[in-house]
C-alpha positions as CSV (number, residue, x, y, z in Angstrom):
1,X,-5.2,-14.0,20.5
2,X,-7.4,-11.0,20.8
3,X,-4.0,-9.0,21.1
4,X,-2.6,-10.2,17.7
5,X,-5.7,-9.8,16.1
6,X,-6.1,-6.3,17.1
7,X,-2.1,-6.1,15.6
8,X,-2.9,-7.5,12.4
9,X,-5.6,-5.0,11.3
10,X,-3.3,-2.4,13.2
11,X,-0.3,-3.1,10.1
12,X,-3.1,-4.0,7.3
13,X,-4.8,0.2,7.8
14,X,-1.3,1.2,8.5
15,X,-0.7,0.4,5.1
16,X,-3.7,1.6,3.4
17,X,-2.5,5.5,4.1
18,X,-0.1,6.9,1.6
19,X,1.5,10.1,1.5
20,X,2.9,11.6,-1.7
21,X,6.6,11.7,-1.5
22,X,7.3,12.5,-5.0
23,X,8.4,16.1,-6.0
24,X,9.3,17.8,-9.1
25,X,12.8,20.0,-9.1
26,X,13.3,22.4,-11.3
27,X,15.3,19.9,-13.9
28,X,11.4,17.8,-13.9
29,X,13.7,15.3,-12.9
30,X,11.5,12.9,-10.4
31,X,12.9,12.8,-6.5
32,X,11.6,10.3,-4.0
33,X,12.0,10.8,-0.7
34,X,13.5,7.8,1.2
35,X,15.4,6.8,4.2
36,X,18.1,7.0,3.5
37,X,17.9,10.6,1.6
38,X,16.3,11.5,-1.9
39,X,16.4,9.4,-5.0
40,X,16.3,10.8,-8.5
41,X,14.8,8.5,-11.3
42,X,15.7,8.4,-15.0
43,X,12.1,9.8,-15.5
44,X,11.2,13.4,-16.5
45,X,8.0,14.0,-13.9
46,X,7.0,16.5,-16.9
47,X,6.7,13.9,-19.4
48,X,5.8,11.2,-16.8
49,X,2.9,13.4,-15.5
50,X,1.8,14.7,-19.2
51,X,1.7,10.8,-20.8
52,X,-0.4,9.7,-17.7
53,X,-2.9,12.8,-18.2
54,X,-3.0,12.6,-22.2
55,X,-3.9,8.5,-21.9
56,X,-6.7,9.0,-18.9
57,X,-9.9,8.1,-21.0
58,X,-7.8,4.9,-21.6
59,X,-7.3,2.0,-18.9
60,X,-3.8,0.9,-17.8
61,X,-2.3,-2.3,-17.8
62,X,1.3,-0.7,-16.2
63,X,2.7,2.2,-15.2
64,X,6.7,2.5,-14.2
65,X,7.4,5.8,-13.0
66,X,10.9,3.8,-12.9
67,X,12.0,2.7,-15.6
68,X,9.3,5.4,-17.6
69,X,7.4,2.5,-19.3
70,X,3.4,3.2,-19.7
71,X,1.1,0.5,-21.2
72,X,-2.5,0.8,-21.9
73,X,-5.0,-1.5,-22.2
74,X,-6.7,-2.1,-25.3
75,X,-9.1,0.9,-26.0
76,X,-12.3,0.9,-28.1
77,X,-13.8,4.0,-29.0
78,X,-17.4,3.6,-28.6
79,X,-17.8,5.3,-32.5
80,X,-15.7,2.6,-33.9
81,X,-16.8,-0.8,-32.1
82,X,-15.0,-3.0,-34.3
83,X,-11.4,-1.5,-33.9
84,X,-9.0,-1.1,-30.8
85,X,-5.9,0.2,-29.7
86,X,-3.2,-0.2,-27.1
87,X,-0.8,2.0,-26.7
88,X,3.3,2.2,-24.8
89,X,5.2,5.3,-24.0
90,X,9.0,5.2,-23.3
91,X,10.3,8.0,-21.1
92,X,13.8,7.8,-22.5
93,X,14.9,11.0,-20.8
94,X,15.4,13.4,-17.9
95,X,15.0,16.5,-19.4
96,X,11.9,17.8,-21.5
97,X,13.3,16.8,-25.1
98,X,11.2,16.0,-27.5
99,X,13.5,13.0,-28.2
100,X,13.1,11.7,-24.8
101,X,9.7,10.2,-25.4
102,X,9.1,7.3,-27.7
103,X,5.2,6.1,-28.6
104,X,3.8,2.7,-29.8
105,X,0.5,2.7,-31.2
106,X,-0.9,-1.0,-31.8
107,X,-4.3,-1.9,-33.3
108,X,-6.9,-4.5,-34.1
109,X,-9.7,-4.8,-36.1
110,X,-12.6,-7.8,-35.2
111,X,-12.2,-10.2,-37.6
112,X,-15.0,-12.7,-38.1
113,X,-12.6,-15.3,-35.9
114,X,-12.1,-12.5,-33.0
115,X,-9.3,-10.1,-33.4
116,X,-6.9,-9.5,-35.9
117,X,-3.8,-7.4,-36.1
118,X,-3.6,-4.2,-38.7
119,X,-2.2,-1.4,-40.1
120,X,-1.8,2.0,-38.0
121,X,-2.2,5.0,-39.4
122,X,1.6,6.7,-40.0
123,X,1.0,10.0,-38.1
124,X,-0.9,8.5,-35.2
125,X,2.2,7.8,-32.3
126,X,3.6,11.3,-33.3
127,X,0.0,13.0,-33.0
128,X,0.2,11.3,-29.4
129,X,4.4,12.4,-28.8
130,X,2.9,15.8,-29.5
131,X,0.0,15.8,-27.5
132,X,2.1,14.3,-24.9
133,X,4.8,17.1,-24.8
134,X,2.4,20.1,-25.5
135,X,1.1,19.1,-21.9
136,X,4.5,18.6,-20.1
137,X,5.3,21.7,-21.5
138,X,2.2,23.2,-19.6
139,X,2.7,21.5,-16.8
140,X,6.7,22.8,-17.1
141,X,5.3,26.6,-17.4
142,X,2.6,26.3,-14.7
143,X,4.9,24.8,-12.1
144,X,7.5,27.8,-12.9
145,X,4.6,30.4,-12.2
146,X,4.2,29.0,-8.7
């Protein structure tokens, strides 16, 4: 009994280490290493990296580095307590294309009955899409000066 205890927590902390198998190549294509020999995804590790950085201050309710899908949680801005926003990033793309990136920008004002759908402001997802590729773009140009 003692043995399979001692086994148990043996696999459990074998599976809390984690090493970081993910790579960029020069494309910012994403590789995994695996088994059975490296993997690229559909995702540009540029743009995957930049969205992930550009939405920190805001929690996440899913990340695919797979299929290049990044929710948010809602977000309100402790200046504006009555109004929040939740945010999706496609990765549509391998390459660093400013078309390989599509942002949704959702938002809520409190209503006297809770929360209430409304407008968003026109410029606000591309404001994002730029912040977004300004950064993979750094991140592009810093990994080439290594």
């Amino acid at each position: 009994m003692r043995i399979l205890s001692v086994l148990a927590v043996a696999l459990v902390l074998a599976g809390c280490g984690s090493t970081d198998n993910t790579m960029p190549d020069t494309s910012g294509a994403t590789s995994i290493s695996a088994a059975n020999g490296a993997r690229t995804l559909g995702v540009n590790s540029y743009l995957w990296h930049a969205t992930l950085d550009t939405l920190s201050f805001i929690p996440l309710a899913s990340a695919d580095p797979f299929g290049g899908v990044v929710i948010t949680e809602w977000y309100t801005a402790p200046q504006a307590p009555n109004e929040r926003m939740k945010v999706t990033v496609y990765i549509l793309d391998r390459k660093l294309r400013a078309d390989g990136l599509k942002v949704a920008v959702f938002r809520q004002t409190k209503a006297a009955d809770g929360w209430a759908d409304a407008a968003v402001s026109g410029d606000t997802a591309t404001k994002l899409e730029d912040a977004i590729l300004t950064r993979a773009r750094e991140l592009r140009l810093a990994s080439e000066g290594n």
